[in-house]
C-alpha positions in Angstrom: 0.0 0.0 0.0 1.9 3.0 -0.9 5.1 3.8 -2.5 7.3 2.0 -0.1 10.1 5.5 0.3 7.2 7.6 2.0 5.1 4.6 4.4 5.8 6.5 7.7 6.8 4.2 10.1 3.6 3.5 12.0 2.1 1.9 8.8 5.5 -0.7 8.2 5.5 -1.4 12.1 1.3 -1.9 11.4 0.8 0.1 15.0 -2.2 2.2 12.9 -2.4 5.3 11.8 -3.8 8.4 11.0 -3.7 11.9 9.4 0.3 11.7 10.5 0.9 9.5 8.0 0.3 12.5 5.6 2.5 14.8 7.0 5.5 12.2 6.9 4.6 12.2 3.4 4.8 15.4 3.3 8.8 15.4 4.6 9.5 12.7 2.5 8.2 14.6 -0.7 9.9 18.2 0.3 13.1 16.1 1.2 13.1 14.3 -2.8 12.1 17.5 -4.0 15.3 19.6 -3.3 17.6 16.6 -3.4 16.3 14.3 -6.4 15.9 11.5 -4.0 14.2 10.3 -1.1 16.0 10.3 2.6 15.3 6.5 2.6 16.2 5.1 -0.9 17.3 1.7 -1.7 16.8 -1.0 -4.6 14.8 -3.6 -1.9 11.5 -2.5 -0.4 12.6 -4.3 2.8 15.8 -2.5 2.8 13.9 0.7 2.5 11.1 0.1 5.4 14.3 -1.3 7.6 15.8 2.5 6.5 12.6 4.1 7.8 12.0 2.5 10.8 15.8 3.7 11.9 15.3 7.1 11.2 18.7 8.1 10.5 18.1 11.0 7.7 21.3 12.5 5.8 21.2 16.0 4.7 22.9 17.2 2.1 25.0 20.6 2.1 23.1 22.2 0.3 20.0 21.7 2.3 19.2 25.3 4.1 18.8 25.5 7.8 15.2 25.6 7.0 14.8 23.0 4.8 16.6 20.8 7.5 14.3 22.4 10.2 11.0 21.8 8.7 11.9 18.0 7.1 13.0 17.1 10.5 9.9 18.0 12.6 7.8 16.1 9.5 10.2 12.9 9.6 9.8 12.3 13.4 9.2 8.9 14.8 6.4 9.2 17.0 3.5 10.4 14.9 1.6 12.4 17.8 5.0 14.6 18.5 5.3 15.0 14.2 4.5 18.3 13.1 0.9 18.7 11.9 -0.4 16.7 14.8 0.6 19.2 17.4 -2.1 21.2 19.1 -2.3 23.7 16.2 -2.2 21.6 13.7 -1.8 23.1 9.6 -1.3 26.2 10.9 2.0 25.4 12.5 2.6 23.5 9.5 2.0 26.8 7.4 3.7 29.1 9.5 7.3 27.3 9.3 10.0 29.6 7.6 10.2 27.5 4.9 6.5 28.3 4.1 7.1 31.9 4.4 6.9 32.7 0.4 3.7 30.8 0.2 -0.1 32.7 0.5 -2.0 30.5 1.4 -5.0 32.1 1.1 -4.3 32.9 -2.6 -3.4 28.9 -3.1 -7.0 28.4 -1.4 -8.6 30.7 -3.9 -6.4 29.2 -6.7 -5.1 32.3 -7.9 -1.9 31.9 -7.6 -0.5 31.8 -11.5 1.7 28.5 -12.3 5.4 28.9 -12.8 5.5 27.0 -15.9 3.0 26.3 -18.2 4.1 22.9 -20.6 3.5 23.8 -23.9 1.2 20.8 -25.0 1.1 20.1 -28.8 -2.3 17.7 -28.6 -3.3 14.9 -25.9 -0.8 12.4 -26.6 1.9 15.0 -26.4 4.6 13.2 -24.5 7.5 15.5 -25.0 7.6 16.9 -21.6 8.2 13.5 -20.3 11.8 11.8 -20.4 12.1 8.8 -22.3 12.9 5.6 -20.7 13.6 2.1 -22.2 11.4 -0.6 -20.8 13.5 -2.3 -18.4 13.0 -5.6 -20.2 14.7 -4.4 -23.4 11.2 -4.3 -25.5 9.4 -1.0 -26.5 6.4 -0.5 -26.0 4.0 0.1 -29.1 3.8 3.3 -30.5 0.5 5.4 -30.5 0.3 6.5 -34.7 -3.6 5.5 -35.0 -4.5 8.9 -37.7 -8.2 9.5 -35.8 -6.1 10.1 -32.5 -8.2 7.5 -30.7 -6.4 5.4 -28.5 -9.0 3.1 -28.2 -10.1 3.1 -32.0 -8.7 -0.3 -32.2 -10.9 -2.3 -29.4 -14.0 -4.1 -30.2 -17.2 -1.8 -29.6 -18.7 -4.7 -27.3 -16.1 -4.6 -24.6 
């Protein structure tokens, strides 16, 4: 259940679990964000929950004091002590230094204006996505149907 880098570790121990879950998901994501990888990365799921459930995050340099600050009160053990879960809950969350840029209440209203807009040629457009060989050494078959319907080829009684 899940991508096995963000299960916090009250879901691999299988102790329960609630909305904390979310904000260790939360670290997780900020964490691969700046540094192009998870804190707890490895080839073996097992390897990864065993990763987790010691807690031993590694910053890079080039993490900020508060990028290190607010990953660190997301990524702790004890989900009632993670941030989020405190007595204030989001709005301790949202008033962390690294949030500081952020309005909120302009994200609520969603008028906040992207910061890049893909420039999509038609609905199969892939170009904005890297290209990756299967893993298996076969490709997969290419989309060139000339009505632009996926799903021209199927039977119309399935």
């Amino acid at each position: 259940c899940g991508t096995p880098e963000y299960l916090a570790p009250e879901i691999i121990s299988n102790k329960g679990h609630n909305l904390a879950v979310d904000w260790w998901a939360l670290g997780i994501l900020i964490f691969e964000l700046l540094n192009g990888l998870p804190p707890f990365a490895a080839d073996d799921p097992m390897e990864i929950y065993q990763k987790i459930l010691r807690g031993k995050v590694v910053y890079p340099m080039t993490f900020s004091k508060m990028s290190r600050d607010i990953i660190s009160k997301l990524l702790v053990p004890n989900p009632a002590a993670r941030l989020g879960m405190l007595k204030r809950g989001f709005r301790e969350v949202r008033e962390q230094p690294f949030f500081k840029a952020v309005n909120f209440g302009e994200l609520e209203k969603r008028s906040v204006k992207a910061p890049v807009i893909p420039k999509i040629k038609s609905a199969m457009d892939t170009s904005n996505f890297e290209y990756y060989e299967d893993t298996d050494g076969q490709e997969w078959a290419r989309f060139n149907d000339k009505n632009n319907d996926p799903f021209g080829h199927f039977s119309p009684w399935l």
